[in-house]
N, C-alpha and C positions, 0 to 999 in steps of 0.2 A: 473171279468167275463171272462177274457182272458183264463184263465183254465177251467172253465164247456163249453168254446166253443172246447178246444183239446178234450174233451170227446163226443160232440155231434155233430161234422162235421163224424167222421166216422159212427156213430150209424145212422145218415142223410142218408149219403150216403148208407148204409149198406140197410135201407129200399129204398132208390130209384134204386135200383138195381132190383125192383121186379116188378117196373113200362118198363123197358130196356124186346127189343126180346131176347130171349133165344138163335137160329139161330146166331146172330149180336155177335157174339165174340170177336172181333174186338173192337165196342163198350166196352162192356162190362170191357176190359181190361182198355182200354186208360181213363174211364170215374172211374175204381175205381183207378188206379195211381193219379188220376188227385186231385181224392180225401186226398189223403195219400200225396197230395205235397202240398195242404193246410194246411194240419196240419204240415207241414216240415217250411211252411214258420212261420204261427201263433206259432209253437217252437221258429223258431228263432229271431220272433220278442221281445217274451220271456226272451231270453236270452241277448236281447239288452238292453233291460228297467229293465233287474236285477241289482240292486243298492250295489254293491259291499260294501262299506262303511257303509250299515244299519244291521244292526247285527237281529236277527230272522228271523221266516217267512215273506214271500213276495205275494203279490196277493192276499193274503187272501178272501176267502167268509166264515161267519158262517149262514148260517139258519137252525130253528128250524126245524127238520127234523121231529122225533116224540117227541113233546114236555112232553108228561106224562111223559117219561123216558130219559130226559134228552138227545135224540140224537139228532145228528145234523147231517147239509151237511157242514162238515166245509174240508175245501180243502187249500192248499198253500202250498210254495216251500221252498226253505233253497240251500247252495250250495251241497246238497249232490242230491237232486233231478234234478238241472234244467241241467247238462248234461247227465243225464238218458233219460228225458224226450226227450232231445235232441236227441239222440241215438234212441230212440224208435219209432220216426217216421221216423228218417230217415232209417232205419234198415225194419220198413213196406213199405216207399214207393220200397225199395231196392227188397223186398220181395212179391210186386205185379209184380215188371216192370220183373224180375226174371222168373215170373210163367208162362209169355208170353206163352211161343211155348212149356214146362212140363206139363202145364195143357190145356189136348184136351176136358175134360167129366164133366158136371155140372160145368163148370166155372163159372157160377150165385154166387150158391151156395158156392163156393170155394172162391170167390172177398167177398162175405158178410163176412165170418167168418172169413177173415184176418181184415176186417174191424171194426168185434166186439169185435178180440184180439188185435188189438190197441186201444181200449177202453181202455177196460179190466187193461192194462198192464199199463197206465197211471192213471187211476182212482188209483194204489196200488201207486205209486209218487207220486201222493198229497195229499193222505186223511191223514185226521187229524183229525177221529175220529176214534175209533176203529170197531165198529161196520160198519161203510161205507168202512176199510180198510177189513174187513175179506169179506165184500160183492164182491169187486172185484176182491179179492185174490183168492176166490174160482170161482167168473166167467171166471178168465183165463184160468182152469183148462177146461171147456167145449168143446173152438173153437180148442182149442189145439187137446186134444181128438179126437174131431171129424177128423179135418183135416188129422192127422196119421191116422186116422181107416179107413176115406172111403178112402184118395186120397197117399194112404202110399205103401211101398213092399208088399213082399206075405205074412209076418206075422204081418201084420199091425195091425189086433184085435188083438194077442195076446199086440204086445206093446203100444197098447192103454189099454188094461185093466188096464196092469201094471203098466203103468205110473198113470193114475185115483187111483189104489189102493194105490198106495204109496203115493200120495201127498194127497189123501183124508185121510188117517190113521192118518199123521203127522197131518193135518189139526185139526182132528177130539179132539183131546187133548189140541192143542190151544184154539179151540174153549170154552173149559171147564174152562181153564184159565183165556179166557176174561170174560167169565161171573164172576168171581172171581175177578177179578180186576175191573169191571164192578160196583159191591156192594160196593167196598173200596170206590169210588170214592173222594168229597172233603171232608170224615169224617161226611158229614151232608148225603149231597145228593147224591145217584148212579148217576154217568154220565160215557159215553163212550168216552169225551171229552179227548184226549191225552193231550194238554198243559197242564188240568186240572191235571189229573192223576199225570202227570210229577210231576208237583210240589208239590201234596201232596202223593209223593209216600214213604215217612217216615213216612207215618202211616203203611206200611206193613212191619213187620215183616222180620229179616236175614232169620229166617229160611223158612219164608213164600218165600217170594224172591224169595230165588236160586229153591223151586217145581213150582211154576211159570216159574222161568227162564227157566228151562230145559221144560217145556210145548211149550212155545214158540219156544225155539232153536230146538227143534226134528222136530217141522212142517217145519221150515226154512232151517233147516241142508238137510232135505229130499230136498226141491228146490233147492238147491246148485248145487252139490249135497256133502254131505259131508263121505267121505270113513267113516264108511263101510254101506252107504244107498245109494249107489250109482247105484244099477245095473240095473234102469230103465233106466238111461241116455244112455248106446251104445244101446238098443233096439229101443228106442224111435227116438234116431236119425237114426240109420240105414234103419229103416221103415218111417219115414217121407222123405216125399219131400221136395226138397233142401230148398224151400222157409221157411218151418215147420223149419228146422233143422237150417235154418238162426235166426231164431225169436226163438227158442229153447234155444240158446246158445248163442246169441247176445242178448236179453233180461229176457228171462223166469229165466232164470240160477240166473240173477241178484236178481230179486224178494227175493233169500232168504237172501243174503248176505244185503241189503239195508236194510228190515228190522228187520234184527239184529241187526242195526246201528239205524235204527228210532225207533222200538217200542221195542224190548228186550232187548237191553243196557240203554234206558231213565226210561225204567219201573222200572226194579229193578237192581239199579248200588249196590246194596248190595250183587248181587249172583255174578255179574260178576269175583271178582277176586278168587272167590269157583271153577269159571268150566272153568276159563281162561285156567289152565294147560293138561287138557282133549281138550277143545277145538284145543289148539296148536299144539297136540301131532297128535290128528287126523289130523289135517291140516298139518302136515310133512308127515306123514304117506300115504296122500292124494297125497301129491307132487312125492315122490320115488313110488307109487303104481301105478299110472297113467303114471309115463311118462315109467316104465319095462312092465305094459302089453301094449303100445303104441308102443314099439317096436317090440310085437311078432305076431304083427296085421297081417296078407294078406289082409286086405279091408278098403281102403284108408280113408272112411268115419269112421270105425270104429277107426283106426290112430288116428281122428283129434277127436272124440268124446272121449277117452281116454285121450287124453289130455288138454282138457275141465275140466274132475276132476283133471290133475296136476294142471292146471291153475287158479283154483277157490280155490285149495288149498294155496296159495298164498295170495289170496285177505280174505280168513279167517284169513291166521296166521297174515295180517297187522292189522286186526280190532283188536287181542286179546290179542295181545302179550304182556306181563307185564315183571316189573321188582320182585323183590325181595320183594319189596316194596307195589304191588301194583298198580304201577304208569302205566299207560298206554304211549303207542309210538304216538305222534299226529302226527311224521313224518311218519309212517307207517301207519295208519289208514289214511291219507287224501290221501298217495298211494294206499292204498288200493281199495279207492274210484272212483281214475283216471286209475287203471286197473281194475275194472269193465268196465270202457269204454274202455280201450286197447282191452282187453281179445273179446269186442263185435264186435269191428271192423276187429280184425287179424281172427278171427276164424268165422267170417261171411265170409269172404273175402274166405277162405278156403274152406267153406262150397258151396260158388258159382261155386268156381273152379271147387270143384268136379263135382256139379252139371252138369258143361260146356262138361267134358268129359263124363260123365252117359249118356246125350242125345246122344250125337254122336255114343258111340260104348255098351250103356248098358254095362257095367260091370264096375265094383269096385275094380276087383281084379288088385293087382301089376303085377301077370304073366301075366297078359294079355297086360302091355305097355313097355316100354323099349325103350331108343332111339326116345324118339316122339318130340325130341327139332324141329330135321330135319324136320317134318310136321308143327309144330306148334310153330315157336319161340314166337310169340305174347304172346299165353299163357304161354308159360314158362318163359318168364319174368316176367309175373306180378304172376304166384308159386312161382317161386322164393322169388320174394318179399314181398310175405305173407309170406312165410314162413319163413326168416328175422325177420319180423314184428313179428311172433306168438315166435319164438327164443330169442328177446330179444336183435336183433342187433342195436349196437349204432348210433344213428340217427333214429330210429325209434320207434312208441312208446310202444312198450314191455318193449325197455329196461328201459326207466324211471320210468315208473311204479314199475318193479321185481327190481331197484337197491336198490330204496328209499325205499319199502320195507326190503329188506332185512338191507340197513345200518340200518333203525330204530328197525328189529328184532335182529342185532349184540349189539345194547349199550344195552338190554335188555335180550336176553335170547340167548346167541354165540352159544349155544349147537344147538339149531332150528337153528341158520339162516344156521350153517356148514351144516346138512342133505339137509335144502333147495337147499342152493349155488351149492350143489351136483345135486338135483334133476332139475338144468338148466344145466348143463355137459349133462345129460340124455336127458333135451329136444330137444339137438342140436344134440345129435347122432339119436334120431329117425325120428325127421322132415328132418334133409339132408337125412337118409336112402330114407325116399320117396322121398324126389326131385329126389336121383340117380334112383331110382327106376323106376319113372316113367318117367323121361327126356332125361336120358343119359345110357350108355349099350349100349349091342347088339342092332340093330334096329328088332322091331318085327314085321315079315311083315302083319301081319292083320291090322296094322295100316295104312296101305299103301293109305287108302281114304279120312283119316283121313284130316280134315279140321281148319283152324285156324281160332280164334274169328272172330266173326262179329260186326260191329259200337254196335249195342247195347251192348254187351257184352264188349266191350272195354269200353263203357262211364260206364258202372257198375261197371267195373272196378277200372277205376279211379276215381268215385267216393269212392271208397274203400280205396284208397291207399293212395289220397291227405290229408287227415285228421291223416293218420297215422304218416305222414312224420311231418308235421304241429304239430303235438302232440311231436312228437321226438324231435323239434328244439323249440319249445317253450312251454315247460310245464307248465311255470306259470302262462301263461292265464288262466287255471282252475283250479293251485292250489289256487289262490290269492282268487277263490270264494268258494272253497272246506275247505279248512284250517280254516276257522271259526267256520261253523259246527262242524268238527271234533273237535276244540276244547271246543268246547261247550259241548261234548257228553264226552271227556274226562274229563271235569272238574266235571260233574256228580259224574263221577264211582271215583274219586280223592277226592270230599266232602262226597261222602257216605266212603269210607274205612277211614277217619280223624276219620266219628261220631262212623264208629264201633267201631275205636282202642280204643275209650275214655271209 
């Protein structure tokens, strides 16, 4: 029960929002934080009672959901979900207390629909049927939507359409697929049951497989985002509010890469080593693409949202990377796994930053700051330190994430990991460009009123930063629960290429 209560304290809360004066903002705020720190703690009580030593899912519920056709409400975790799920609240509570003094107009309405995309975004982490998984997969696409459209820049509808058309497109092809994989079910009966699926997924066909596979991965590749479907991602972010583009890129991003891992690699481990080397290729490709137009950015959010696709290019090429053989990296996939959570924290962190200066002086542009250490050391410490943290500096957790990646893409395919190990060269010259850019220089006098963080913004702060450093110095507290899973998902796609070879 522990998981359908993370899905219904914000959906609570989301409707007692409408009972709250409108006037009473104040309220309003503190009473949806307040809500988003329940679910922060019910994560972490989560992640206390995960029994590291028990191998599958955990917490499990199944009920018949629609019994004629075999659906169910079947929900549970694995080590590849519960520091997602971790991340996901803590990243909304981050992304309420955020919104404080950015959002002056329909704040009701704005505290619900961060509340509905915490749903949303958790419901795709534990479902474990397929039909329950595309129901939430597509509900996150809404609060999202809306949030850029009403509460985003001055081309905020444009980057809402675009983002809806692109992730409804990809969608739209999945969708077709599950029904197809829907029918296969256990040989007797359709069911949407994935365990179910999983295990009789040797009734589908190699070639059946890999048009499946690629149905699935086009809708997931679009959520990444994966080069070259990427170019809803700098609209979307540069017209959302910071709090959007926090939960944009500390979770939403996630969504595709997880389930690539959960439902397209379990479905059909027969396609996987068909479109491993396309996938690879894009995801180097992804890495050198993002981080040269990241450097020819003038708008600092757009910087950080380029680099989102180098960074996500990374966390593909650990999921996919094979040898000669076949064989999957279990070292690189469970890194892969622990930078999706790096990737959530450095570049949320980023993302508030920017935020911090956007309210003060409106504007994005680098001409616009120069020399603002002198105003605002506070903040520039903790730039600084994201930007370490998003680089890949040792001690912090970028770097173990991008290392273990890359050693498990070197004993596998040296050609990727050289372009990769290149494409961290690149991310260090463009994120210090910004630091110098906006910290240090000529001093620009329009800064001259400029003001340094405040208590809240510093506890935001450091709530950002202590988990990075914590991640930096002791990684094996998540890989010890992460590393199972992924071997589990490896040994899939390792006994499907035995039965093909034979």
């Amino acid at each position: 029960m522990i998981l359908t209560f993370l899905l219904v304290v914000p959906i609570i809360g989301a409707i007692s929002l409408i009972f709250l004066p409108r006037e009473n903002k104040q309220l309003i705020n503190w009473f949806a934080f307040a809500v988003t720190v329940v679910n922060v703690v019910i994560s972490l009580h989560l992640y206390l009672l995960y029994d590291v030593s028990s191998e599958g899912y955990q917490f499990t519920l199944k009920i018949a959901w629609i019994p004629s056709l075999n659906v169910y409400y079947h929900i549970g975790i694995d080590g590849l979900s519960v520091f997602l799920i971790l991340l996901t609240t803590f990243l909304s509570a981050i992304a309420v207390i955020s919104s404080w003094t950015a959002i002056d107009e329909q704040v009701k309405e704005y505290m619900a629909l961060m509340l509905l995309l915490e749903t949303a975004v958790i419901g795709v982490f534990i479902s474990l049927d397929l039909f329950l998984f595309y129901l939430f997969w597509e509900a996150s696409l809404i609060p999202m939507a809306l949030l850029i459209g009403r509460w985003g820049g001055k081309d905020r509808i444009y980057a809402s359409i675009k983002f809806i058309l692109y992730t409804m497109s990809g969608s739209a092809l999945m969708l077709v697929a599950a029904i197809v994989v829907y029918n296969f079910g256990d040989g007797v009966n359709p069911t949407s049951d994935l365990p179910t699926l999983v295990a009789h997924s040797h009734l589908i066909s190699e070639d059946m497989q890999k048009l499946l596979f690629f149905a699935f991965i086009l809708a997931f590749s679009v959520k990444v985002p994966l080069f070259p479907l990427h170019t809803w991602l700098p609209a979307a972010h540069v017209q959302a509010p910071t709090a959007g583009s926090i939960i944009l890129a500390g979770v939403l991003l996630k969504l595709g890469t997880y389930s690539m891992m959960r439902f397209a690699i379990p479905l059909f481990p027969k396609a996987v080593a068909f479109w491993s080397p396309l996938l690879v290729t894009l995801a180097v490709i992804g890495i050198l693409y993002g981080a040269l137009v990241a450097l020819v950015q003038d708008d600092v959010k757009k910087l950080v949202a380029y680099s989102s696709v180098a960074h996500m290019g990374f966390v593909v090429l650990g999921i996919f990377v094979m040898d000669q053989n076949g064989m999957m990296s279990r070292q690189a996939m469970s890194a892969a796994v622990l930078q999706m959570v790096n990737h959530g924290l450095s570049t949320g962190m980023l993302f508030f930053l920017v935020g911090v200066l956007y309210e003060r002086r409106h504007t994005r542009e680098f001409s616009q700051y120069g020399g603002i250490w002198v105003k605002v050391p506070v903040f520039g410490s903790f730039f600084i330190l994201a930007a370490f943290s998003s680089v890949g500096l040792p001690g912090l957790n970028g770097f173990v994430g991008e290392f273990l990646i890359l050693m498990g893409t070197f004993s596998r395919n040296p050609v990727a990991a050289l372009f990769a190990t290149f494409g961290i060269v690149l991310a260090a010259w463009y994120i210090l460009t910004a630091v110098r850019k906006i910290l240090f220089g000529p001093f620009n006098p329009a800064n001259n009123n400029l003001t340094d963080m405040n208590p809240r913004e510093i506890g935001i702060s450091l709530a950002f930063i202590i988990p990075c450093f914590f991640i930096g110095f002791f990684p094996n507290t998540l890989l010890k629960i992460i590393n199972p899973s992924t071997e589990s998902i490896a040994s899939l796609v390792d006994t499907a290429i035995l039965i093909v070879s034979k």
